[in-house]
C-alpha positions in Angstrom: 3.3 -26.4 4.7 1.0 -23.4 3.6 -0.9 -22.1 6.0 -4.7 -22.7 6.0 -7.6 -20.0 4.9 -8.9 -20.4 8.4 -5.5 -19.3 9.8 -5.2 -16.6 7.3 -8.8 -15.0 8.1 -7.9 -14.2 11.5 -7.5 -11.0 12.4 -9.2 -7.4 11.5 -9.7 -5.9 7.9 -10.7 -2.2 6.4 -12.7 -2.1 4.4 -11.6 -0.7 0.8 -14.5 -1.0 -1.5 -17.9 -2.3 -1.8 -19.9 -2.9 -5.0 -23.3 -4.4 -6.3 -23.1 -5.9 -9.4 -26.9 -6.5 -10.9 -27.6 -10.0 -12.6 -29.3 -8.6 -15.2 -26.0 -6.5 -16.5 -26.8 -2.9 -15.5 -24.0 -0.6 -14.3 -22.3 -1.7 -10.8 -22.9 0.9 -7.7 -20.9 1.2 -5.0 -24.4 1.2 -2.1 -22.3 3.4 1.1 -20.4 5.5 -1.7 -17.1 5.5 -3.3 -15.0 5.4 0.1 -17.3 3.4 2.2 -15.5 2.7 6.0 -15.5 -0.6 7.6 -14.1 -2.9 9.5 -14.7 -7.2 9.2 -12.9 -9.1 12.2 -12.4 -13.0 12.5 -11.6 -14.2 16.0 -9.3 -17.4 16.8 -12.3 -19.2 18.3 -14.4 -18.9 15.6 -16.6 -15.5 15.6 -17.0 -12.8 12.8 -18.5 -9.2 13.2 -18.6 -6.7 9.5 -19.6 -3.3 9.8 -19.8 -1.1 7.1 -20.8 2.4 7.0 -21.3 5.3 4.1 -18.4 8.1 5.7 -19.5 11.6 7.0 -22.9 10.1 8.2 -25.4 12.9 10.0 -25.9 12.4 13.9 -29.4 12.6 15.7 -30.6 16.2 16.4 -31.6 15.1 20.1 -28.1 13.2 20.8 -30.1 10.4 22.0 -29.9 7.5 20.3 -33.4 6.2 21.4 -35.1 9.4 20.1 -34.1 9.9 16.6 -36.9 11.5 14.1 -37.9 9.3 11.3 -35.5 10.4 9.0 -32.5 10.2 11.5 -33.7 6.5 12.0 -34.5 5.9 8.0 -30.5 7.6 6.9 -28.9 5.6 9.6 -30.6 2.3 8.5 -29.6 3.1 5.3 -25.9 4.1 5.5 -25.0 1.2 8.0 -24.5 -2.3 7.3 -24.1 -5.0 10.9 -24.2 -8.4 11.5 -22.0 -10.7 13.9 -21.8 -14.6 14.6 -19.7 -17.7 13.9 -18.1 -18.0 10.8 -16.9 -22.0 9.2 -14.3 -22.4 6.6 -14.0 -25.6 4.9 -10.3 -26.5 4.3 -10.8 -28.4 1.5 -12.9 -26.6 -0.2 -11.5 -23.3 0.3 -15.4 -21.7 1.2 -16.3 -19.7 3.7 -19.7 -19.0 5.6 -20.4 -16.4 7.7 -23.9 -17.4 10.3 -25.8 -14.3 12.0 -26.4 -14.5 15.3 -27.4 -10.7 14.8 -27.8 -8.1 12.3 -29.0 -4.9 11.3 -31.1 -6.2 8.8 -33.5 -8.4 10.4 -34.2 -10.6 7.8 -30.1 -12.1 8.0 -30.7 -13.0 11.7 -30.4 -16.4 12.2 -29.3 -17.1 8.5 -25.8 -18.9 7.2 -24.9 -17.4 4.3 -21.7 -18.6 1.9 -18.7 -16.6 0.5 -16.4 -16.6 -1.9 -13.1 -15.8 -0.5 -9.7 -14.6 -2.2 -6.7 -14.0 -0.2 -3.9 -12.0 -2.1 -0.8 -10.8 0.2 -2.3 -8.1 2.4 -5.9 -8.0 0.9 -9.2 -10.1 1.2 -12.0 -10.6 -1.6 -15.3 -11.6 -0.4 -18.1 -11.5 -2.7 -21.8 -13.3 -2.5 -21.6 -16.6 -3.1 -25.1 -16.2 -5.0 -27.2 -12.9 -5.6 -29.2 -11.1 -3.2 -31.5 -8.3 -3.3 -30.3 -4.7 -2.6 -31.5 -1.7 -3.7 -34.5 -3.2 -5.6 -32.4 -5.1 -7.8 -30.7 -8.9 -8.2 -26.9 -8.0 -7.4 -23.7 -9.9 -6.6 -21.6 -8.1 -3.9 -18.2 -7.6 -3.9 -16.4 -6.3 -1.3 -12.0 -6.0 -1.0 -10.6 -5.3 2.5 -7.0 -4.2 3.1 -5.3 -6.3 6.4 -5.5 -3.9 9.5 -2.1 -2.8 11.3 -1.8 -3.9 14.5 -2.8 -1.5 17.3 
């Protein structure tokens, strides 16, 4: 018997690249750079967290992260991306949905949002499942993670 997506999810991924592909068929970016870091995790009892960040991001002059300037606070919004809650696969459909209890960007909290998910060996596809907007454009996202070793 082969083993379920929801079996296969399980477990922590790095992040390996992350694009926006705009609708309207301008050139794909890559939004946190060409060797974004992050990690995506999948619990056994049903929970998700993503974060993805732009590398070599600046700290806060004052150390504090309660006291950041306005451009500490406007670079770090910018370079981060965080959100965490249950995640549902449907077996038979092979889909995927990832619900945010919280996020970095407000406007995802409390949202379900599908995915389209690829497992090959050692990596996992996830892309948007429909566009969203992101950098003032219409884009598809596409991210590929690479299996984290065990620790």
């Amino acid at each position: 018997m082969t083993e379920g997506l929801r079996s296969r999810l399980i477990g922590a991924w790095k992040l390996v690249s992350y694009r926006e592909i705009p609708v309207d068929g301008a050139e794909p970016f890559e939004p946190l750079g060409h060797e974004p870091q992050g990690i995506i995790m999948h619990t056994p009892d049903g929970y998700m967290s993503a974060q993805l960040s732009r590398p070599e991001r600046p700290g806060f002059a004052s150390g504090d992260w309660f006291d950041g300037t306005t451009e500490e606070y406007t670079a770090e919004a910018t370079s981060y991306i965080a959100y965490s809650g249950p995640f549902h696969v449907d077996e038979e459909k092979q889909t995927l949905t990832h619900s945010m209890f919280v996020s970095l960007f407000p406007n995802w909290t409390g949202q379900t949002q599908p995915r389209v998910v690829r497992i090959e060996g050692g990596m996992l596809h996830l892309s948007t499942a429909s566009p969203i907007r992101s950098s003032g454009r219409t884009v598809n996202s596409a991210l590929t993670w690479r299996r984290a070793e065990p620790n």
